[in-house]
TIRO-547095 format. One record per atom (N, C-alpha, C): residue number from 1; residue in one letter; atom name; x, z negated, y. Coordinates in steps of 0.02 Angstrom, whole numbers, padded with zeros to 5 digits. Atoms other than C-alpha are relative to their C-alpha. Layout:
// residues N
ATOM / num / residu / atome / c1 / c3 / c2
ATOM / NUM / A / CA / X / Z / Y;
...
//
This chain:
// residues 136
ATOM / num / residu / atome / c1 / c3 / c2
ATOM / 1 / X / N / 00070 / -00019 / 00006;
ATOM / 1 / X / CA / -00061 / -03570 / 01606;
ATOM / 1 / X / C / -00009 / 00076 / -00002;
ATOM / 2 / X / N / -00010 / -00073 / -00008;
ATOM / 2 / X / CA / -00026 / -03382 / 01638;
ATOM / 2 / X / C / -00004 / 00012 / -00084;
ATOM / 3 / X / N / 00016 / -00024 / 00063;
ATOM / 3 / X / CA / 00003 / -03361 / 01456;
ATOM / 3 / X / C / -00081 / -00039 / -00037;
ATOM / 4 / X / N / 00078 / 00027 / 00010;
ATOM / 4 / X / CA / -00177 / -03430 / 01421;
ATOM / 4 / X / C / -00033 / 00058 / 00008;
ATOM / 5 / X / N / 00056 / -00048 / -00039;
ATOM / 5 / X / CA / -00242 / -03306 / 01542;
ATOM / 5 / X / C / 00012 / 00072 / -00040;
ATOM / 6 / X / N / -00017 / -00047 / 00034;
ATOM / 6 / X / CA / -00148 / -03154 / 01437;
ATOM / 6 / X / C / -00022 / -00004 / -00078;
ATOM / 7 / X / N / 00017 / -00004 / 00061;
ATOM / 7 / X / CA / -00213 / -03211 / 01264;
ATOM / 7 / X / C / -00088 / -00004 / 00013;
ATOM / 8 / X / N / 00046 / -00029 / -00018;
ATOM / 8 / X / CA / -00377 / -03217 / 01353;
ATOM / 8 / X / C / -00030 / 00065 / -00002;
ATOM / 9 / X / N / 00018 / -00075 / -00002;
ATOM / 9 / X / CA / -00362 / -03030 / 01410;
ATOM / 9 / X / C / 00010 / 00026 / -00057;
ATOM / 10 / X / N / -00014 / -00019 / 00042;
ATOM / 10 / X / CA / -00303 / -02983 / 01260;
ATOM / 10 / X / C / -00068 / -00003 / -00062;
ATOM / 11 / X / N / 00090 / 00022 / 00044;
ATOM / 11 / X / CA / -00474 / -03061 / 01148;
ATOM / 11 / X / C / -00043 / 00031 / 00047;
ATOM / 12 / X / N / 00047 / -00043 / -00046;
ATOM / 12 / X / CA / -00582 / -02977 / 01291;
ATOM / 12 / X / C / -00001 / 00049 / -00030;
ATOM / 13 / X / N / -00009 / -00064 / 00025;
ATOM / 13 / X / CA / -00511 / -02818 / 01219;
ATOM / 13 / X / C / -00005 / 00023 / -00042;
ATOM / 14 / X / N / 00032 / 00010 / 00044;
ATOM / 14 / X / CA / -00537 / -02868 / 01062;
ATOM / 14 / X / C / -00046 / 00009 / -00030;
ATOM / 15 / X / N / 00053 / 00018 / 00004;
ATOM / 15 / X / CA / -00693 / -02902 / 01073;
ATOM / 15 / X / C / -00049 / 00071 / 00025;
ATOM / 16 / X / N / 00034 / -00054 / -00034;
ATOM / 16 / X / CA / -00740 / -02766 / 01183;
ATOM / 16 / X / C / 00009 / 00067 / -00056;
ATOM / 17 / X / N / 00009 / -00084 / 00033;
ATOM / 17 / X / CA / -00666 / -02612 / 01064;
ATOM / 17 / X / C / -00009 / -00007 / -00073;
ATOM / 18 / X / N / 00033 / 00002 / 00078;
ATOM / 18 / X / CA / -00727 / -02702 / 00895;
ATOM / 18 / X / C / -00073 / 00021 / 00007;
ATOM / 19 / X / N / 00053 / -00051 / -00022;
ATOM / 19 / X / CA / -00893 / -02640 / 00986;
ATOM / 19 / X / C / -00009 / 00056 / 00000;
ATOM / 20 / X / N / -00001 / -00071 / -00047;
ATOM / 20 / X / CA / -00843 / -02477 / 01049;
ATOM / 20 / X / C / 00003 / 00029 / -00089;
ATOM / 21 / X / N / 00003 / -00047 / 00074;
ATOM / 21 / X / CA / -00800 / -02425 / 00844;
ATOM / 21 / X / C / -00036 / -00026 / -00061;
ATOM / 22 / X / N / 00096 / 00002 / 00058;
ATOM / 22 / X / CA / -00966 / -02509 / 00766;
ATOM / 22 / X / C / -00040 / 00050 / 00028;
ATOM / 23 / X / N / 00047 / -00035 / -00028;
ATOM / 23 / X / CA / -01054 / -02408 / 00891;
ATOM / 23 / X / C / 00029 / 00088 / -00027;
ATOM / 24 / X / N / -00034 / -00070 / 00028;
ATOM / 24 / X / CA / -00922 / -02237 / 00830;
ATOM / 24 / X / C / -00028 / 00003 / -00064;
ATOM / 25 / X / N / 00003 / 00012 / 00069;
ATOM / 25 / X / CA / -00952 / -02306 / 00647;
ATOM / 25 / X / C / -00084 / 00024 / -00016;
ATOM / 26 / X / N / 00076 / -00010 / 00033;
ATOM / 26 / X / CA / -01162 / -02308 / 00681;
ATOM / 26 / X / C / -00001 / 00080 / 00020;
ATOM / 27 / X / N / 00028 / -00060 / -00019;
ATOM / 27 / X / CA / -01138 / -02138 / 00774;
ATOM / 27 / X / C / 00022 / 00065 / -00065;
ATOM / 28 / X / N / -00005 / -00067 / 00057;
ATOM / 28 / X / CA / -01051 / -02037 / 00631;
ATOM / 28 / X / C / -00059 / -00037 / -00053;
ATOM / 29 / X / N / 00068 / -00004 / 00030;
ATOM / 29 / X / CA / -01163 / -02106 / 00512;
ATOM / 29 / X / C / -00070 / 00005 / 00005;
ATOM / 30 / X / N / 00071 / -00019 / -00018;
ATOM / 30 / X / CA / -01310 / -02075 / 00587;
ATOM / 30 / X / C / -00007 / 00102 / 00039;
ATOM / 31 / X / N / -00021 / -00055 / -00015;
ATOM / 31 / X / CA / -01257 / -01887 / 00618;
ATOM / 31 / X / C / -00044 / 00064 / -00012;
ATOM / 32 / X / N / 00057 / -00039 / 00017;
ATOM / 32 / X / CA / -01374 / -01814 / 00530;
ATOM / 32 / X / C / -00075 / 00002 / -00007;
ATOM / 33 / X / N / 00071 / 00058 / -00003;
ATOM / 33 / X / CA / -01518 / -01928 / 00561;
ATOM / 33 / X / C / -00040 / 00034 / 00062;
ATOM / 34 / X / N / 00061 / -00058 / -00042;
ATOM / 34 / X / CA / -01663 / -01815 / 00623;
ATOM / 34 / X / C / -00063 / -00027 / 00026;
ATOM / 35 / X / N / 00083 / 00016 / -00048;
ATOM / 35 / X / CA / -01801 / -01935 / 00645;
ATOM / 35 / X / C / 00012 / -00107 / -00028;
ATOM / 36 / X / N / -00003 / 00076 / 00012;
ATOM / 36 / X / CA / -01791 / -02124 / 00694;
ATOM / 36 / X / C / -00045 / -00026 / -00001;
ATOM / 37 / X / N / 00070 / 00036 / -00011;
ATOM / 37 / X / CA / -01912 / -02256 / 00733;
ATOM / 37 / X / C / -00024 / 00018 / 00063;
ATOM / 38 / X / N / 00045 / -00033 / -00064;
ATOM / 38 / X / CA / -01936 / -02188 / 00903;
ATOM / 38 / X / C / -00010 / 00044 / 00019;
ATOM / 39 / X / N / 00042 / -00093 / 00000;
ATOM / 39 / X / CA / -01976 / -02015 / 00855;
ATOM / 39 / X / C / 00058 / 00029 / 00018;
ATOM / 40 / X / N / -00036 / -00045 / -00016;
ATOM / 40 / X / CA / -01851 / -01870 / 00870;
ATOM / 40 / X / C / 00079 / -00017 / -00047;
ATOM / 41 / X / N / -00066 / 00020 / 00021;
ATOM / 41 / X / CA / -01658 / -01875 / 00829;
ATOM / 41 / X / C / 00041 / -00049 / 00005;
ATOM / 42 / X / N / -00051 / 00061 / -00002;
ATOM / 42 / X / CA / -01523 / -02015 / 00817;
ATOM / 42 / X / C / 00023 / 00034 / 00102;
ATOM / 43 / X / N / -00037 / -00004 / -00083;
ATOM / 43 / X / CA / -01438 / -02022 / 01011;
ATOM / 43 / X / C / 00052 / -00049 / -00011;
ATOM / 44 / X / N / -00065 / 00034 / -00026;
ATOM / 44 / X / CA / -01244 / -02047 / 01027;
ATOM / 44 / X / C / -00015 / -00073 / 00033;
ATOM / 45 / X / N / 00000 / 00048 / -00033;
ATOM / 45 / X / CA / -01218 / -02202 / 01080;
ATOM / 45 / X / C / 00074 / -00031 / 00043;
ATOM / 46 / X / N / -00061 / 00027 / -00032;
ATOM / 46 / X / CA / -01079 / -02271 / 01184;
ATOM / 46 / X / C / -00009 / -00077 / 00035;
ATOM / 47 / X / N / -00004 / 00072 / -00025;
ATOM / 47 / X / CA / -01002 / -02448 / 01247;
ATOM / 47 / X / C / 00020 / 00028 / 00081;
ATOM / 48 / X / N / -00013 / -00009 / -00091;
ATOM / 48 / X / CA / -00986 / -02443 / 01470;
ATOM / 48 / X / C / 00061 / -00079 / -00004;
ATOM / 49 / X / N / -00030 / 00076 / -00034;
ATOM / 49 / X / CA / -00831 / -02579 / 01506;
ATOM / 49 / X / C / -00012 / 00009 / 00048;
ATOM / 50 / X / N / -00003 / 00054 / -00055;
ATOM / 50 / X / CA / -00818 / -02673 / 01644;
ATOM / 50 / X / C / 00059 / -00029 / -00008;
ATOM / 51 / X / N / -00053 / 00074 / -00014;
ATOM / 51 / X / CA / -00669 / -02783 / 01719;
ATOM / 51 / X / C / -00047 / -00060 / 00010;
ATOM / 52 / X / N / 00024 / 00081 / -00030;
ATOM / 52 / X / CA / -00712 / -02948 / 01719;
ATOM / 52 / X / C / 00018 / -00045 / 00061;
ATOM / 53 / X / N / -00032 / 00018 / -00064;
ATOM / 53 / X / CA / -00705 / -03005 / 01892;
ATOM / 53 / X / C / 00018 / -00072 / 00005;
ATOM / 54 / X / N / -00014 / 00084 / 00005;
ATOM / 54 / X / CA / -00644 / -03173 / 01954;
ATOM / 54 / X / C / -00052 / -00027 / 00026;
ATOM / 55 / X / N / 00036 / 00076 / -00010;
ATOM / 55 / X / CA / -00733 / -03338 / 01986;
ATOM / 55 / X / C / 00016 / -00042 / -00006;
ATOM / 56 / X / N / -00007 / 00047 / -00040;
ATOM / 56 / X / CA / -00741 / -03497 / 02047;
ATOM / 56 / X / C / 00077 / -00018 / -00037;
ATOM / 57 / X / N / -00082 / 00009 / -00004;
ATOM / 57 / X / CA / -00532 / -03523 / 02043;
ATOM / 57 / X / C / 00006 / 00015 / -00056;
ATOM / 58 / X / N / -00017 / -00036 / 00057;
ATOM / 58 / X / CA / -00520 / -03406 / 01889;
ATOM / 58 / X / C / 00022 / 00058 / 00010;
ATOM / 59 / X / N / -00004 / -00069 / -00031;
ATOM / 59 / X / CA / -00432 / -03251 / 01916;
ATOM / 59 / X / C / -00054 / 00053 / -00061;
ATOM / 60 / X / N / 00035 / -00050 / 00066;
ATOM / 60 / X / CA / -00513 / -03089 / 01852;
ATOM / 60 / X / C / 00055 / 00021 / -00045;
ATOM / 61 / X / N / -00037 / -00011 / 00062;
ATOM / 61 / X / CA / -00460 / -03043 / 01676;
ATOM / 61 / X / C / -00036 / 00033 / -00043;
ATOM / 62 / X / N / 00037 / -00030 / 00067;
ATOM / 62 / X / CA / -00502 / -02935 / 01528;
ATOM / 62 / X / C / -00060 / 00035 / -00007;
ATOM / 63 / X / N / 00068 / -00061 / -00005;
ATOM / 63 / X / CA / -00662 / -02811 / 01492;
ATOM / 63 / X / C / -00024 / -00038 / -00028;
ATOM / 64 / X / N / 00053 / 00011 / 00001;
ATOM / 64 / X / CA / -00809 / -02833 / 01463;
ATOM / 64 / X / C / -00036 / 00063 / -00041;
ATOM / 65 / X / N / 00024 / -00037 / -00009;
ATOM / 65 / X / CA / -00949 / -02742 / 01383;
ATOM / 65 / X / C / -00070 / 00002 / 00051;
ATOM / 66 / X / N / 00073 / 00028 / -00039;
ATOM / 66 / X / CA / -01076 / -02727 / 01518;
ATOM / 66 / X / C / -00045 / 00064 / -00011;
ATOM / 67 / X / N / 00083 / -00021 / 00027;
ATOM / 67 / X / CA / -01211 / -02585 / 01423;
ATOM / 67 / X / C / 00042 / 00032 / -00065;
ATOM / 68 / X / N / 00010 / -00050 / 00067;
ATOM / 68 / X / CA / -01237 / -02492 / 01281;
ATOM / 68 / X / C / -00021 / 00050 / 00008;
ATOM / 69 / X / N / 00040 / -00064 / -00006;
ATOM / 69 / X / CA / -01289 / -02301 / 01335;
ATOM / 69 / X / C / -00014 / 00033 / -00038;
ATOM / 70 / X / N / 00013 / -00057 / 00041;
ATOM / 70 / X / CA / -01380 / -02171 / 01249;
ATOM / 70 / X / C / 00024 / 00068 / 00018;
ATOM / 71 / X / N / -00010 / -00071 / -00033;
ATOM / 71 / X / CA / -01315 / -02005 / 01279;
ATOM / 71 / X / C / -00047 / 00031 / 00021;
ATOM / 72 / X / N / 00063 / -00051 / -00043;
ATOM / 72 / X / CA / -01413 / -01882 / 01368;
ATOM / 72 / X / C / -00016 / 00054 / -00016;
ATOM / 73 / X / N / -00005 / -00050 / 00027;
ATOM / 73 / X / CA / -01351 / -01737 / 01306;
ATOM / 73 / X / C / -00066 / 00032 / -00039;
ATOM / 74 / X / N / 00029 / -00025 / 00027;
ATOM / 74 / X / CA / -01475 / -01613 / 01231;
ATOM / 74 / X / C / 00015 / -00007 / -00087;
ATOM / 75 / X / N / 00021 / -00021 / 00069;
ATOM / 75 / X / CA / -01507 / -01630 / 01039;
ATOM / 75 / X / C / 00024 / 00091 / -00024;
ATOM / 76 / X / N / -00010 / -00089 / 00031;
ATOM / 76 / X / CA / -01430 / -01475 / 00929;
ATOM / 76 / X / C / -00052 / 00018 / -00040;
ATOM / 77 / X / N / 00039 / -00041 / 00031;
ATOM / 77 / X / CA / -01546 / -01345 / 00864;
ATOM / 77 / X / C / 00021 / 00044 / -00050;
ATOM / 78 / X / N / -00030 / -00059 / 00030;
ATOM / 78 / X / CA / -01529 / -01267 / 00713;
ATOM / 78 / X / C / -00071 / 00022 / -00029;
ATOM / 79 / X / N / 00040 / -00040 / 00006;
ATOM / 79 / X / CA / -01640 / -01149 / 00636;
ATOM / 79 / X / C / -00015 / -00016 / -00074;
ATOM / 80 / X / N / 00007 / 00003 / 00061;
ATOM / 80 / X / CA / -01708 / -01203 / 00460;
ATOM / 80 / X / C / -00090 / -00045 / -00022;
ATOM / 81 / X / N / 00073 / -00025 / -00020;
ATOM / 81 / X / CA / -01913 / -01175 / 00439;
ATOM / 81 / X / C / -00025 / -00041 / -00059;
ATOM / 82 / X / N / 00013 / 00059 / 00064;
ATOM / 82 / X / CA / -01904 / -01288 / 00248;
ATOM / 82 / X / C / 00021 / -00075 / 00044;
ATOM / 83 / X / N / -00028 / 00100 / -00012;
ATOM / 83 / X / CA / -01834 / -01467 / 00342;
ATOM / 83 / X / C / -00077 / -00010 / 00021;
ATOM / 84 / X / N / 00037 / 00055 / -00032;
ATOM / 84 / X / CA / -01951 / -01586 / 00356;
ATOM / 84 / X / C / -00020 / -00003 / 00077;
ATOM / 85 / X / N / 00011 / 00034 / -00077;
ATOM / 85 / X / CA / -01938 / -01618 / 00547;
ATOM / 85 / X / C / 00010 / 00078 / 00043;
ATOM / 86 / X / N / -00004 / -00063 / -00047;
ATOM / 86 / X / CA / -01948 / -01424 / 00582;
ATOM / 86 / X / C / -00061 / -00019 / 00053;
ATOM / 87 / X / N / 00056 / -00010 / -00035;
ATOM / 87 / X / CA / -02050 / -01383 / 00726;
ATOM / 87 / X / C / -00027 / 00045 / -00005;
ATOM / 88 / X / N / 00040 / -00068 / 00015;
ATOM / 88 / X / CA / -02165 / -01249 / 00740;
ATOM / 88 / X / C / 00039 / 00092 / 00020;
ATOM / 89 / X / N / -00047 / -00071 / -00003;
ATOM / 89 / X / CA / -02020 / -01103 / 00783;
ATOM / 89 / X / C / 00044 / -00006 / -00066;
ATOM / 90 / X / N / -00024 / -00010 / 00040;
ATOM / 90 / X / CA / -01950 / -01173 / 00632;
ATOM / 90 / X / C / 00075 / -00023 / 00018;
ATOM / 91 / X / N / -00055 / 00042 / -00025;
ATOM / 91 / X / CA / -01797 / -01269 / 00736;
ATOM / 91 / X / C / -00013 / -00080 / -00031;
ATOM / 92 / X / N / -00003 / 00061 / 00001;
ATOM / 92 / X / CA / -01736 / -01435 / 00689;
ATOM / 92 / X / C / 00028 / -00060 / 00055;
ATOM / 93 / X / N / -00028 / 00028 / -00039;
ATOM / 93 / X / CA / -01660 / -01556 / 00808;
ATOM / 93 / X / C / 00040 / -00035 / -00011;
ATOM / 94 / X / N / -00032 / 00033 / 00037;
ATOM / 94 / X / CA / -01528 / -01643 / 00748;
ATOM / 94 / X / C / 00054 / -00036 / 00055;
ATOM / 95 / X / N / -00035 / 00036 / -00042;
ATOM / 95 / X / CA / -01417 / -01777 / 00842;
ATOM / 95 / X / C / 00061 / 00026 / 00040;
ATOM / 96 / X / N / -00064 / -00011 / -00039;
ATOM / 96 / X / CA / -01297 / -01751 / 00988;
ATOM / 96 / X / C / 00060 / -00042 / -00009;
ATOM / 97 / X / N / -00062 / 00009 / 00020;
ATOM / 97 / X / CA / -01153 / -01789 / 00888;
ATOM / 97 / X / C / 00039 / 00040 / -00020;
ATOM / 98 / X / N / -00050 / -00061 / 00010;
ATOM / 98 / X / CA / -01000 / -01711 / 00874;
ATOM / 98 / X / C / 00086 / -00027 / -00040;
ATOM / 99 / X / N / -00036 / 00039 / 00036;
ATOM / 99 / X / CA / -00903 / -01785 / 00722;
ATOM / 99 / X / C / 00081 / -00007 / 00008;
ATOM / 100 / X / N / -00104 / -00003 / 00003;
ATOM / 100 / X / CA / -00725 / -01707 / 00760;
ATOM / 100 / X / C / -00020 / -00067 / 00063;
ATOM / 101 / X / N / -00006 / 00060 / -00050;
ATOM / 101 / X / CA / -00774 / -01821 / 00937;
ATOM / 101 / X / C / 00010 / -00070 / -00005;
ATOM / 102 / X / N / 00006 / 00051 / 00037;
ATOM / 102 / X / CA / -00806 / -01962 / 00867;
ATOM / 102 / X / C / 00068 / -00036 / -00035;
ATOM / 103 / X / N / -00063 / 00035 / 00051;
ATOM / 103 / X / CA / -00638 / -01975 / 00740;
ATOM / 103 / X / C / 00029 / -00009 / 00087;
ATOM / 104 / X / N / -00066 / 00003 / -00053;
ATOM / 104 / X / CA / -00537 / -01937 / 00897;
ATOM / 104 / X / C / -00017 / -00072 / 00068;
ATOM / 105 / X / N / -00002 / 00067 / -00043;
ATOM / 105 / X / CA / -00632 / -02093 / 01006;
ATOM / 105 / X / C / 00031 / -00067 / -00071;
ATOM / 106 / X / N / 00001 / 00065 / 00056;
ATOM / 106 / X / CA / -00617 / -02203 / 00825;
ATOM / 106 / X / C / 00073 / 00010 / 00011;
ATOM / 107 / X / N / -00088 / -00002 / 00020;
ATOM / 107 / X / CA / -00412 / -02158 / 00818;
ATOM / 107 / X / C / 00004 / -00051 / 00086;
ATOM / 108 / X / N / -00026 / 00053 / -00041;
ATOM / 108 / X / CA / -00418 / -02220 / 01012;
ATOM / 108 / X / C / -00015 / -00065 / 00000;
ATOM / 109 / X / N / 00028 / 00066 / 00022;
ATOM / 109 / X / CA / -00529 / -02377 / 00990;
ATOM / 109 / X / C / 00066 / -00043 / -00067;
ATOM / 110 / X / N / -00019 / 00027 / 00059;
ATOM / 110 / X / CA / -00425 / -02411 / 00816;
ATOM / 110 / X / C / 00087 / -00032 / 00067;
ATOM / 111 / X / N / -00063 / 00007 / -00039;
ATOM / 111 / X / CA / -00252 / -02386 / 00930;
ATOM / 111 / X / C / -00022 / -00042 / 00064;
ATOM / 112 / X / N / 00025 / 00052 / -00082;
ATOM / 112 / X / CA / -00317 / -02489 / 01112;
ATOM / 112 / X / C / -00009 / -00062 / -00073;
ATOM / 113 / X / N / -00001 / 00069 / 00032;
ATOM / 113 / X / CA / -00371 / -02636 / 00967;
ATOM / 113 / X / C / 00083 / -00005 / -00019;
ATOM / 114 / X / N / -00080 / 00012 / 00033;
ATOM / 114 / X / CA / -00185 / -02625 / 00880;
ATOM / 114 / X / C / 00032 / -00025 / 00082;
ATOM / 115 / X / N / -00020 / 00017 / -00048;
ATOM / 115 / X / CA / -00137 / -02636 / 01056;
ATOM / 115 / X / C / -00009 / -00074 / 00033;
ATOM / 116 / X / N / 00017 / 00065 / 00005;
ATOM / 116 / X / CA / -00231 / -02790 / 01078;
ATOM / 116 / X / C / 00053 / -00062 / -00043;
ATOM / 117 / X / N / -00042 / 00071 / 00038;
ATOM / 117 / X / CA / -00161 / -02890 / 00934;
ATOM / 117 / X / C / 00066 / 00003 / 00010;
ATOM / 118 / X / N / -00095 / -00002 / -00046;
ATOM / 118 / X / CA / 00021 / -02847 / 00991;
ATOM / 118 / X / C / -00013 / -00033 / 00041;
ATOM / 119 / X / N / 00010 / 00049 / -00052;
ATOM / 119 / X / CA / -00017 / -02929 / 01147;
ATOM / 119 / X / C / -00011 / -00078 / -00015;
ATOM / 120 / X / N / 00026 / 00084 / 00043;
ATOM / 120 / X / CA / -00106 / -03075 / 01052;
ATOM / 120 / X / C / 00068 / -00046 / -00021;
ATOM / 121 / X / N / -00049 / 00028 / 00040;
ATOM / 121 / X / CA / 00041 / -03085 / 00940;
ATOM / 121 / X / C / 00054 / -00016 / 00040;
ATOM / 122 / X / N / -00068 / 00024 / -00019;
ATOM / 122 / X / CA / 00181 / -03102 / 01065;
ATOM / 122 / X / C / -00015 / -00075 / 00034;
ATOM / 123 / X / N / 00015 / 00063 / -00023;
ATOM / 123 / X / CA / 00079 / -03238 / 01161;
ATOM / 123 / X / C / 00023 / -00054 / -00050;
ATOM / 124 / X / N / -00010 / 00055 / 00059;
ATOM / 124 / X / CA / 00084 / -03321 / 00995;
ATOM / 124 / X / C / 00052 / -00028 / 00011;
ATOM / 125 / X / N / -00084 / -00010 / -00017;
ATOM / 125 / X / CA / 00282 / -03284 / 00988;
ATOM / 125 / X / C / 00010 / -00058 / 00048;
ATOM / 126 / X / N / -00009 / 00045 / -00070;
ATOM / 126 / X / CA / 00283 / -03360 / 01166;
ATOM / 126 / X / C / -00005 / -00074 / -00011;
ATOM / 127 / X / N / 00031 / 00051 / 00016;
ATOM / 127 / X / CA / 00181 / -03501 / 01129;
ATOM / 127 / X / C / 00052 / -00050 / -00044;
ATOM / 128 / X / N / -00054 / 00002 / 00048;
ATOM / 128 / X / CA / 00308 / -03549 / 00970;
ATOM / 128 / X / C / 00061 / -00010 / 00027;
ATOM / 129 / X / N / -00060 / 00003 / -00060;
ATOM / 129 / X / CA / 00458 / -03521 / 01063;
ATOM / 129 / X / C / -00001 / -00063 / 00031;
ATOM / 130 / X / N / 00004 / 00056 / -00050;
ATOM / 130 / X / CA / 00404 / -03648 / 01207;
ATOM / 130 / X / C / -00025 / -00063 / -00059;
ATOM / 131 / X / N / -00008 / 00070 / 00026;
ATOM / 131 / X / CA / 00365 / -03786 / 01077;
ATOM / 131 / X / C / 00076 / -00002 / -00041;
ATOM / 132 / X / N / -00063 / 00015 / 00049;
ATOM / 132 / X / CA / 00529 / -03758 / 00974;
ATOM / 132 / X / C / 00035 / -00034 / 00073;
ATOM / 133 / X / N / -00053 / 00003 / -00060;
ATOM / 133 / X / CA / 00619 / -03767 / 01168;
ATOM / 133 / X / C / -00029 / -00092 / -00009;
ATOM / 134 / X / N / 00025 / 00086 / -00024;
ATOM / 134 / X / CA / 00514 / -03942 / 01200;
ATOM / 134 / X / C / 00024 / -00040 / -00069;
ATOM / 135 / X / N / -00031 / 00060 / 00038;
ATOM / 135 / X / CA / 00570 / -04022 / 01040;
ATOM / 135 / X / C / 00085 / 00017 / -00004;
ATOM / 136 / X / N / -00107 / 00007 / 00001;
ATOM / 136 / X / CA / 00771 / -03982 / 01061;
ATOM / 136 / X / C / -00001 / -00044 / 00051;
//
C-alpha cells in the first residue's frame, strides 16, 4: 500500500505546480496590464502550499494548494504623460512584475513537476515489476 501512498504524493505535486506555472504563465502575460476590472494594475499572483495533513487512518501526504495571493508589493511607476492610464503627474502604474522573476520561478515549477513524473514513473516501474514477480 506504501507505493499507493507515493504515487499519491507524487499527483499532489502535480497538481499543485501545474497551478503554480498557470498562475507564472497569467503573471508574465499580464505584465504590462495597467488597468483591470478592478481598477488599477494587474497584481502578481502566487500559489501558498500546504502539506496535506493526516486523517482518519491516512497518513499525511503530498501538497496542497491552500490560497492564491496577490502580491502586495507596490505597483512600478514610470513616467509617460501620453498613456492612457497616466495620472495627473503624468506617472503610470504598471504591474509588480518582474519578468526575469518569473522565468526563474517557471524553470523551478517546470523542474519540481519533471520531478514529479520521475517519481510517478518509477511507481509505475514498481508497480510492473511486482506483477511480472506474481506471475513467475
Amino acid at each position: 500500500m506504501k507505493l499507493f501512498q507515493a504515487i499519491e504524493t507524487a499527483a499532489s505535486g502535480l497538481t499543485a505546480e501545474r497551478l503554480r506555472l498557470d498562475l507564472i504563465a497569467g503573471n508574465i502575460a499580464n505584465a504590462q496590464t495597467t488597468r483591470t476590472a478592478d481598477g488599477g494594475p494587474y497584481r502578481r499572483k502566487a500559489a501558498v502550499f500546504a502539506a496535506v495533513l493526516a486523517s482518519a487512518g491516512r497518513p499525511g501526504q503530498g501538497v496542497r494548494v491552500s490560497a492564491i495571493r496577490e502580491d502586495d508589493t507596490a505597483p512600478r511607476l514610470e513616467f509617460d504623460p501620453q498613456h492612457p492610464d497616466a495620472n495627473a503627474e503624468g506617472y503610470v502604474a504598471y504591474p509588480n512584475v518582474n519578468v526575469l522573476q518569473e522565468m526563474v520561478d517557471l524553470i523551478t515549477a517546470a523542474r519540481a513537476y519533471e520531478a514529479n513524473v520521475t517519481v510517478l514513473n518509477a511507481g509505475k516501474g514498481m508497480f510492473l515489476k511486482a506483477l511480472e514477480i506474481g506471475r513467475g
